[in-house]
C-alpha positions in Angstrom: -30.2 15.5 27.8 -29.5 17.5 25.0 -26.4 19.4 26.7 -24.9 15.8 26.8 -25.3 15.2 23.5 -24.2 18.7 22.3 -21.2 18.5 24.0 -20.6 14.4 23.4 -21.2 15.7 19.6 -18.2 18.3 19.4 -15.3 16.8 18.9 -16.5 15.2 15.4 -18.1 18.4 14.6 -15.4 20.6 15.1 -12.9 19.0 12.0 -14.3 20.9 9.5 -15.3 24.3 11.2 -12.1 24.6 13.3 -9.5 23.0 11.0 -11.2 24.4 8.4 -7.8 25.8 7.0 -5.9 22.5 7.8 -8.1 21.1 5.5 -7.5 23.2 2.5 -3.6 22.2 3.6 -4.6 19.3 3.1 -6.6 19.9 -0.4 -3.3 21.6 -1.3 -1.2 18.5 -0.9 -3.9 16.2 -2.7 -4.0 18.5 -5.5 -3.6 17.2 -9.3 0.0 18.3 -10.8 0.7 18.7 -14.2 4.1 17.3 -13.7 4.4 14.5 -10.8 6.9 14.5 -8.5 6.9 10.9 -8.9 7.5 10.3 -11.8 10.5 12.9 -11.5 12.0 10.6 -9.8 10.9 7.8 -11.4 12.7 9.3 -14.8 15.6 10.2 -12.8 15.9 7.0 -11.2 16.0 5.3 -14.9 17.4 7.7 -17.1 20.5 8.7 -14.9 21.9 5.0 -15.0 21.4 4.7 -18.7 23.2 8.2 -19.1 25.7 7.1 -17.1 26.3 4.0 -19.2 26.0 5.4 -22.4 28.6 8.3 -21.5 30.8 5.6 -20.5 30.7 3.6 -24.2 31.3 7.0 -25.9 34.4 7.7 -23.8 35.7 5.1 -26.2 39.5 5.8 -24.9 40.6 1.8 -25.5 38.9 1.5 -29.2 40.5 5.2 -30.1 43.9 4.4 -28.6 43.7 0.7 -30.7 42.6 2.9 -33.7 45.6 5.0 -33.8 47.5 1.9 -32.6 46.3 0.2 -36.0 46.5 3.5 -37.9 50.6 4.0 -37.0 51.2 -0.2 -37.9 49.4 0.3 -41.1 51.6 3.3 -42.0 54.7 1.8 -41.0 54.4 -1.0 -43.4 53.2 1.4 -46.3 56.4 3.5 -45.4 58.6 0.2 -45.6 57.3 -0.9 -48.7 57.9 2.7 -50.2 61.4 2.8 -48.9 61.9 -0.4 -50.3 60.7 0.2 -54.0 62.5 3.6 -54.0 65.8 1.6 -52.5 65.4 -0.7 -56.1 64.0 1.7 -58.6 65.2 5.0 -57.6 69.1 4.6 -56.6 71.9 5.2 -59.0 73.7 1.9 -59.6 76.9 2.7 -61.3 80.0 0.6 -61.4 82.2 2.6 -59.2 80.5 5.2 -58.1 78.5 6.1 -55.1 75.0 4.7 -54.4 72.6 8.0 -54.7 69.2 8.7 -55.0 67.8 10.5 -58.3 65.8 13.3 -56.9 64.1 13.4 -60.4 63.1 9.7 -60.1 62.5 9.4 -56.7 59.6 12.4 -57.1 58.1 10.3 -60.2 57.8 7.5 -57.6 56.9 9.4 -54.7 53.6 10.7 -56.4 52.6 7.9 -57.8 53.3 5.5 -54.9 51.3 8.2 -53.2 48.5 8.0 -55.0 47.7 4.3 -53.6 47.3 5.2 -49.9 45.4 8.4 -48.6 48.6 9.1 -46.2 50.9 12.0 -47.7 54.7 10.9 -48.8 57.7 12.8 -48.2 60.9 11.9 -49.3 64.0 13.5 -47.6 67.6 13.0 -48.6 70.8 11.4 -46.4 71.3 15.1 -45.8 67.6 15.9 -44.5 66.5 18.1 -47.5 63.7 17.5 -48.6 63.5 16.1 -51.7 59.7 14.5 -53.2 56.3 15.5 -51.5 52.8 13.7 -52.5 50.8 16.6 -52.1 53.4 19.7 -53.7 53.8 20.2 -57.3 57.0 21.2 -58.5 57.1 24.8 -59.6 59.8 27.7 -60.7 60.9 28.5 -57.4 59.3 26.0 -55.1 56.9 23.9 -54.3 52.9 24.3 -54.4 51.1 22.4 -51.7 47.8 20.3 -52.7 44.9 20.2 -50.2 42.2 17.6 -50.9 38.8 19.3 -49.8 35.7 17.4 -48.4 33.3 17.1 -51.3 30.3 19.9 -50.9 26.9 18.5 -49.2 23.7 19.1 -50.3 20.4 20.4 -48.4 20.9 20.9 -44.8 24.3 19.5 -42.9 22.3 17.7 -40.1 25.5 15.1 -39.7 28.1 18.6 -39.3 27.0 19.7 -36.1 27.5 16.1 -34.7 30.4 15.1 -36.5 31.5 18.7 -34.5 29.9 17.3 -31.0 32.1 14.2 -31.5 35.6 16.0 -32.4 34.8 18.4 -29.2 34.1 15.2 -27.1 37.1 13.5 -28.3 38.9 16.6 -27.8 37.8 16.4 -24.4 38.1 13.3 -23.2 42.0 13.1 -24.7 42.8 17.0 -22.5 45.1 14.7 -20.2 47.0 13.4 -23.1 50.7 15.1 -24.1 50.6 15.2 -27.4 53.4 17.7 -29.5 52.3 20.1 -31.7 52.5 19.7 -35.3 54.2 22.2 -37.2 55.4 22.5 -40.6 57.9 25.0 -42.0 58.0 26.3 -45.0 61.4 24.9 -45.7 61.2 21.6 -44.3 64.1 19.4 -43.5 64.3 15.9 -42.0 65.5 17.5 -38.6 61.8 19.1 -38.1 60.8 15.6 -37.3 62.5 13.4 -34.8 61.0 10.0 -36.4 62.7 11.4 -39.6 66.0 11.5 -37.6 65.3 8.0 -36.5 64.9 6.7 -40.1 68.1 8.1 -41.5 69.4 6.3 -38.5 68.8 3.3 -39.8 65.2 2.2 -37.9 61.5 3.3 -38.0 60.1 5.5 -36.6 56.3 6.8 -35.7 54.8 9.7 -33.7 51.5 11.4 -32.8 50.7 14.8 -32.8 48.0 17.7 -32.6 48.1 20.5 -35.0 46.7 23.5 -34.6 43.3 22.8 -34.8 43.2 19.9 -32.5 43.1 16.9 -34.8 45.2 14.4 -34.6 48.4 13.8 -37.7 50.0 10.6 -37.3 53.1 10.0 -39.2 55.4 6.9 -39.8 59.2 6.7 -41.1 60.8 4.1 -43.0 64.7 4.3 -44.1 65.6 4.1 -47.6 68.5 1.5 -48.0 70.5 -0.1 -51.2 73.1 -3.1 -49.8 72.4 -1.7 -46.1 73.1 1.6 -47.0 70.5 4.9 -46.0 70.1 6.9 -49.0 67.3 8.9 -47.4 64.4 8.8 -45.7 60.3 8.3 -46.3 57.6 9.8 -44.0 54.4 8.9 -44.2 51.7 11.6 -42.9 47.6 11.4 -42.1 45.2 13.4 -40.1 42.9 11.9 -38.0 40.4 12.5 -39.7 39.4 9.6 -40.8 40.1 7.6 -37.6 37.3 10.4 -36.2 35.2 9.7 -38.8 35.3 5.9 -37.6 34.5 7.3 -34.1 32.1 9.3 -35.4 29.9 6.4 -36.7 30.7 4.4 -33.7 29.2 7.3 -31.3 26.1 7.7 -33.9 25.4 4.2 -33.1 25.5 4.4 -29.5 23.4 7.5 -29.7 21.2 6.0 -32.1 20.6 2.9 -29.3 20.7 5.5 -26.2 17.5 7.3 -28.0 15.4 4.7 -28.8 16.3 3.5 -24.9 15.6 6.3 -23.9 12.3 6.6 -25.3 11.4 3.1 -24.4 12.6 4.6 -20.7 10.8 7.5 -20.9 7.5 5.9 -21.7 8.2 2.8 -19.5 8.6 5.8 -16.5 5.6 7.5 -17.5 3.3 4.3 -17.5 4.9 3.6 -14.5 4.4 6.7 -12.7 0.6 7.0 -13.7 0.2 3.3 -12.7 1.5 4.6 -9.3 0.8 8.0 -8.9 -2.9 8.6 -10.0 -4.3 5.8 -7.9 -2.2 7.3 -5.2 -3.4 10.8 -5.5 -7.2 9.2 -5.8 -6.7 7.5 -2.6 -5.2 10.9 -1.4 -7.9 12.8 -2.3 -10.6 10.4 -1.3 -9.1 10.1 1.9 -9.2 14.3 2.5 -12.7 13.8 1.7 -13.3 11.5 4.3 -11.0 13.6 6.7 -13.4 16.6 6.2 -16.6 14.2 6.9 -18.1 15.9 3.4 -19.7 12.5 2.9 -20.4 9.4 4.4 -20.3 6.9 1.3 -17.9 4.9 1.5 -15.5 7.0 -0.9 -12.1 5.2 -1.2 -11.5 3.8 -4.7 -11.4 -0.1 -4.5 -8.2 -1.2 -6.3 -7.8 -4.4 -4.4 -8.2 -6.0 -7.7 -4.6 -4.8 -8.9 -2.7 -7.8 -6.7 -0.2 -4.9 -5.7 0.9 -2.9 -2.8 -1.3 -0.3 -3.9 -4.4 -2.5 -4.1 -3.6 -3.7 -0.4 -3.0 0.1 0.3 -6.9 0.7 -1.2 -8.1 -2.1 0.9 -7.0 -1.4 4.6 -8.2 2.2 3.3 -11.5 1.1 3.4 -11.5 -1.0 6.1 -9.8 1.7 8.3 -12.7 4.4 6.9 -15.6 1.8 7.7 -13.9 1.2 11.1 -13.7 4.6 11.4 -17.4 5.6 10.4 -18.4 2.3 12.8 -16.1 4.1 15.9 -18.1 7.5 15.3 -21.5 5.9 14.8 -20.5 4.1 18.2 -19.4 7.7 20.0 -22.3 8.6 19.3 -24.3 6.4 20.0 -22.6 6.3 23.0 -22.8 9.5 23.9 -26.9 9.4 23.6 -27.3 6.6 26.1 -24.8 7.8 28.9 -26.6 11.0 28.5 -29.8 9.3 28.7 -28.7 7.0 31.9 -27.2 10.1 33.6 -30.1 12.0 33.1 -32.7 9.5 35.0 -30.8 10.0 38.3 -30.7 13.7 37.6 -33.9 14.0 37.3 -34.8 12.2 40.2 -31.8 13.9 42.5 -33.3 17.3 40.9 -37.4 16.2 42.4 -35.8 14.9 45.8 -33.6 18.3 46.2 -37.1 20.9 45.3 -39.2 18.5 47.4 -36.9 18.4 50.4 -36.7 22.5 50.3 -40.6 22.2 50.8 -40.8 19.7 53.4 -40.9 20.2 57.1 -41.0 16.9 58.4 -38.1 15.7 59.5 -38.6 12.0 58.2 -39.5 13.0 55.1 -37.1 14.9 55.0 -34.7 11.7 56.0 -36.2 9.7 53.6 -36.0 12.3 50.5 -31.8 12.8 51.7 -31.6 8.7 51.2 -33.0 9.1 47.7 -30.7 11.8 47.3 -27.5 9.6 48.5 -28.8 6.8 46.0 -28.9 9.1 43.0 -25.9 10.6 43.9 -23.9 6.7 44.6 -25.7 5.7 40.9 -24.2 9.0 39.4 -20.9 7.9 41.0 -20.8 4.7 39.5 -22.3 5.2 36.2 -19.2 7.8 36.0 -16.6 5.2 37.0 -18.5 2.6 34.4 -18.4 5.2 31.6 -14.8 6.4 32.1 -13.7 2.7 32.1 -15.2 2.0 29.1 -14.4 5.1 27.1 -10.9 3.6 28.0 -11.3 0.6 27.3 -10.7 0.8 23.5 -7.5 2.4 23.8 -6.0 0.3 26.0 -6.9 -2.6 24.2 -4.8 -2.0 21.1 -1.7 -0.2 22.8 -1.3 -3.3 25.9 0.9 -6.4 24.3 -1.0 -9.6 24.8 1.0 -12.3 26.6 0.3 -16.1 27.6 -2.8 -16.0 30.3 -3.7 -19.4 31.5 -7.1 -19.5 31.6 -7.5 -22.4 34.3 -5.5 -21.1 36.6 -7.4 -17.9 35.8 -10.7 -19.3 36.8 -9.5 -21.5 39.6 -7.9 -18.4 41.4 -11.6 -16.5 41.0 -13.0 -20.0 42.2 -10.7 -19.3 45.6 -11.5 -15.5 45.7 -15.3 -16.4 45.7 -15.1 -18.9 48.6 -13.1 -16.7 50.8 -15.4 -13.8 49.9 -18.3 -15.5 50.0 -21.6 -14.7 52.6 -24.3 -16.7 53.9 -26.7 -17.5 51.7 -24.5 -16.4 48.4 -24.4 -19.6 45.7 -21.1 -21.9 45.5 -19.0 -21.5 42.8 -17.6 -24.3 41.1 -14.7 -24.4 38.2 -14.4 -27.8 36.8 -12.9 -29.1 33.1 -14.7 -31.2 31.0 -11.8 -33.7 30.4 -12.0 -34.6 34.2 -8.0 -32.3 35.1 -7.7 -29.6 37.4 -8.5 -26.2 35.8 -4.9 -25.0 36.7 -3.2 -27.8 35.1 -5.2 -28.5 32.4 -3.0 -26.1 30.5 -5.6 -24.2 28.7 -3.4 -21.0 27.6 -4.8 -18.5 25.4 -3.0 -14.8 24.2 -4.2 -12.2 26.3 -4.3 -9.2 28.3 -4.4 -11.4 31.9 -6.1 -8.0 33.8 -9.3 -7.7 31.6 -10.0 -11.6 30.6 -10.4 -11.7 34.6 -12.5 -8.4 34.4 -14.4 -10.2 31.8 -14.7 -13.6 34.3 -15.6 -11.5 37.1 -18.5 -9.9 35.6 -19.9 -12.8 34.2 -19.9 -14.6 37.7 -21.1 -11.5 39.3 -24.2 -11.7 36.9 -24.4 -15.4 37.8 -24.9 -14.9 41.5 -27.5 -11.7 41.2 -29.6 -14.1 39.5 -28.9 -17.4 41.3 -31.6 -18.6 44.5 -30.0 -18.7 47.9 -27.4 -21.7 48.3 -27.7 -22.4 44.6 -24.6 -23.5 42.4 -23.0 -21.6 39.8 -20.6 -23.6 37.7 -17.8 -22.8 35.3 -16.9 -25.6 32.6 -13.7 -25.2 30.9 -12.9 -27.5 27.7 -10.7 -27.2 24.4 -12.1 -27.8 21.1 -10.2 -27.8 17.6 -7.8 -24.8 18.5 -10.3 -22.9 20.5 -10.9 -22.6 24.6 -14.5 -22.5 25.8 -15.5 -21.3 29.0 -19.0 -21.5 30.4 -20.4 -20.1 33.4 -23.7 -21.5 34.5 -26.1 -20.2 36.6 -29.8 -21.8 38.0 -31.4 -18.2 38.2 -35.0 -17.6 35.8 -32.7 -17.3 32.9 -32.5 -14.8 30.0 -36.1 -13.5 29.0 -37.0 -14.9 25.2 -36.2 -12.6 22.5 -33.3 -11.0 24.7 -30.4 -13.1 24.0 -28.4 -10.5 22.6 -29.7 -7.7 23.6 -28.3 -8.2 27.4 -24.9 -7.3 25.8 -26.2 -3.8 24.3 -25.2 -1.1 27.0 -27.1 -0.1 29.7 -29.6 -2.8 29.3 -30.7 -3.9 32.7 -32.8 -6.5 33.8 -32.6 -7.1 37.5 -34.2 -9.2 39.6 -37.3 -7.9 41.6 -35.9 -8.0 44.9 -32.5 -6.1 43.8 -31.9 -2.7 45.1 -32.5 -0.5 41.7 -29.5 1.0 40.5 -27.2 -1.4 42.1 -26.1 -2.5 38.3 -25.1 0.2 35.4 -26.0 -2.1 32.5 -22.4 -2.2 31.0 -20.8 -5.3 32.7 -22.1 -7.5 30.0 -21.2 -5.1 27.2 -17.8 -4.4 28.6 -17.4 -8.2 28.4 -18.3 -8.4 25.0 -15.9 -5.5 23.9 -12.8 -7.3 25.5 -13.5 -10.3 24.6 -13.7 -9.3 20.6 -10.9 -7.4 20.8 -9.0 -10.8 21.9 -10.3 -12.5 18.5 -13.3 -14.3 20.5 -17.0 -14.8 21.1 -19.4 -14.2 23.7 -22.4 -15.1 23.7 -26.3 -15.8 26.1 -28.3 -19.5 26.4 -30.9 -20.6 28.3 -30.4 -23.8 30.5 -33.1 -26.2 29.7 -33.4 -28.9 32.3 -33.8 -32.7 31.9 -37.5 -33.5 31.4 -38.4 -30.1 31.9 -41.5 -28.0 30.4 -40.4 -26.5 27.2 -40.0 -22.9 27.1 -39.3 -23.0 30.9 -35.0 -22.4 31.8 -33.4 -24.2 34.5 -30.9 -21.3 34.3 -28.7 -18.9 31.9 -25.9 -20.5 30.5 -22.7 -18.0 29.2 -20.0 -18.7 26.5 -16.7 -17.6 26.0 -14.9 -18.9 23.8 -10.8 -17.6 22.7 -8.6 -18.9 20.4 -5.9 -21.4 22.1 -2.7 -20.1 22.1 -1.0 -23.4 20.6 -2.9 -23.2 17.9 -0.8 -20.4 15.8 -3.0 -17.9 16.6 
């Protein structure tokens, strides 16, 4: 008996000897992280749109191009209405001579007109010299240049390096524009500048340019006219500076909201991904526990209470590792009790076979060789029992249960019966409740069609080892609020007291006196039971109890199947 069991015992015993180093695999993958690769994800899942979108607004091409759009119409109009003040306060107006412009004058205006607008004024002639400029003080032998200077910051510069970051992004996203170079000479003339041309034409003119270091210098043109007549020219200059300046703050702002989002992000990810992951990697861990059978409390975390996927997750965890403990429990269990069975016939195969090898009469000699063919037939069969059983379980959950009508089921055994049936064997009779025929009474269940008749067959075959000669076994079929019953009835001793339940336990036998030990292995009942759960029913054992009759005395055992009806949204 205890080879049996040793080797019965193996297969659960060798997980954590011989996959000893799958195991630690396993450990490896349930291991803590100080960084999850969840929440990587997580992060890069939510921070990568928000980048994206944030990148976009400070691409600000439309707002910059309606900037210097605005920045060239508000210079224009400053340049026309300095063209036009020089044109009345700066022009010779002499009977009889030419209209001119007084240089002297003209440079008065020119500064002080400048003065009201940041832009710098130059004023050329009819001829293109140059003649006033805002930002040049008139010396012996030219002119000096004045260059207004950012005022000094105190303490550390922390808005330089970004006012920097925006000027080199603005610089980058305008790379595909073709702007001209700015360049000044130190003689300049009105032919340097093509919108200059254009206003000693007659018209205005505007243009955009880069100067060396890669700011922008817008500059508008006005003509100066007296009674339609161009005396000269004005040009208006600015850098861009300020207009960066206003995309400066703009891009601050954005930043300013894309860091507080992405904080709120950042946080939001990492509540998310500890919401998610540590329960995650508890189940994963208490599930490698359970793999490496280190305990047998039930060790998966119950988070059913979250009301998420994970909760559901925790739940069928623990209903697969208590199904799982129940299935090994059962192995062995099983495993004792066929090696228990098996070990009776043994035994006595073993006594027949060293008493035969003694004998030297011939009959007893006969008579020990029939014990021997017995042991060996109840071997045989307890094999073929076992080995149906053992699959029984897997075949179960991988076959697809179809429609199986169950009174055309019954009736068909009723015909097998009464074609196979010998003198002196009971009648069999299938009969519904309602008053139909069994086969179309349309009792349809969801089955698998082979073992419910497995299941029909044993329980008659029970029925007619215990029924008297030329008794009657009956099988009543009836539907009742969604659910099939089927009862087969028998008019043997019935079921001892107190053993109800125990005839479905395997092996149990309990034969009538006159039957030929051994005939029976003690699993047709259990086998029953185990297909029949698996199809969402119940079986179960009643005594008969006869009209009249003296209490505690059965008229017969009465068995109950009962399966959910097919119609009934099962």
């Amino acid at each position: 008996m205890a080879e049996p069991a040793r080797l019965a015992a193996a297969p659960d015993a060798r997980g954590p000897a011989a996959g000893g180093n799958e195991g630690a695999v396993g450990a490896g993958r349930a291991r803590r992280r100080a960084f999850s690769p969840l929440l990587r994800r997580i992060l890069l899942v939510n921070v990568l749109p928000l980048a994206i979108l944030v990148g976009g607004l400070l691409y600000l091409d439309q707002y910059r191009s309606s900037l210097i759009a605005a920045e060239v119409e508000s210079l224009r109009s400053q340049a026309e209405l300095i063209a036009a003040a020089l044109g009345e306060g700066a022009v010779r107006d002499a009977a009889g001579e030419e209209h001119r412009l007084m240089p002297s004058l003209a440079r008065q205006m020119v500064r002080r007109l400048g003065r009201l607008t940041d832009a710098r004024a130059r004023l050329f002639a009819d001829d293109g010299a140059l003649i006033a400029d805002s930002r040049g003080l008139e010396r012996l032998g030219g002119f000096v240049q004045i260059e207004v200077l950012p005022p000094p910051r105190a303490g550390f510069d922390w808005r330089g390096p970004l006012e920097r970051g925006s000027r080199a992004l603005g610089e980058w996203f305008a790379r595909g524009e073709d702007r001209p170079l700015y360049h000044e000479r130190a003689e300049q003339r009105a032919e340097d500048y093509a919108e200059a041309v254009t206003a000693l034409g007659g018209d205005t003119g505007q243009a955009v340019r880069i100067d060396s270091s890669g700011g922008l210098v817008i500059t508008a043109t006005a003509p100066v006219q007296r009674f339609k007549k161009v005396l000269g020219a004005v040009m208006l200059s600015e850098s861009g500076e300020d207009l960066e300046q206003t995309l400066f703050t703009v891009r601050l702002a954005i930043l300013n909201a894309f860091g507080v989002a992405l904080v709120a992000t950042v946080l939001l990810s990492v509540y998310l991904a500890r919401t998610i992951a540590r329960p995650l990697l508890r189940l994963a861990s208490a599930a490698e526990t359970v793999r490496r059978g280190e305990k047998r409390a039930a060790l998966i975390p119950d988070l059913s209470a979250r009301g998420d996927e994970i909760g559901d997750l925790s739940a069928a965890l623990r209903d697969m590792t208590e199904a799982l403990w129940r299935r090994l429990d059962a192995i062995e269990r099983f495993a004792a009790d066929v090696a228990h069975e098996i070990k009776n016939p043994l035994t006595s195969l073993q006594s027949a076979v060293e008493t035969a090898s003694r004998l030297s009469d011939p009959a007893g000699v006969r008579g020990l060789m029939k014990i021997i063919v017995e042991d060996v037939q109840r071997i045989n069969r307890l094999v073929s029992d076992i080995s149906d059983a053992s699959r029984l379980d897997a075949e179960l959950s991988r076959v697809k249960m179809t429609p199986v009508d169950l009174g055309r089921v019954l009736a068909a055994l009723g015909e097998v019966h009464v074609a196979t049936k010998r003198p002196g064997d009971p009648r069999l009779v299938v009969v519904c409740e309602d008053g139909r025929r069994p086969e179309t009474a349309g009792l349809v269940v969801n089955g698998i069609d082979i073992r419910l008749v497995q299941v029909f067959r044993n329980l008659i075959a029970n029925a007619v080892s215990f029924s008297p000669p030329g008794g009657t076994i009956t099988v009543r079929l009836a539907g009742r609020d969604g659910w099939i019953e089927a009862a087969v009835e028998d008019e043997g001793p019935g079921v001892p007291e107190g053993k109800l339940e125990a005839i479905f336990d395997r092996f149990y036998s309990e034969r009538p006196a006159a039957e030929k030990f051994g005939t029976h292995s003690g699993l047709g009942l259990s086998i029953s039971r185990q297909i029949v759960d698996a199809h969402g029913g119940t079986i179960r054992a009643e005594n008969r109890r006869p009209p009249g009759g003296r209490p505690g005395r059965a008229a017969g055992a009465r068995l109950i199947v009962r399966l959910p009806r097919a119609d009934a949204g099962r």
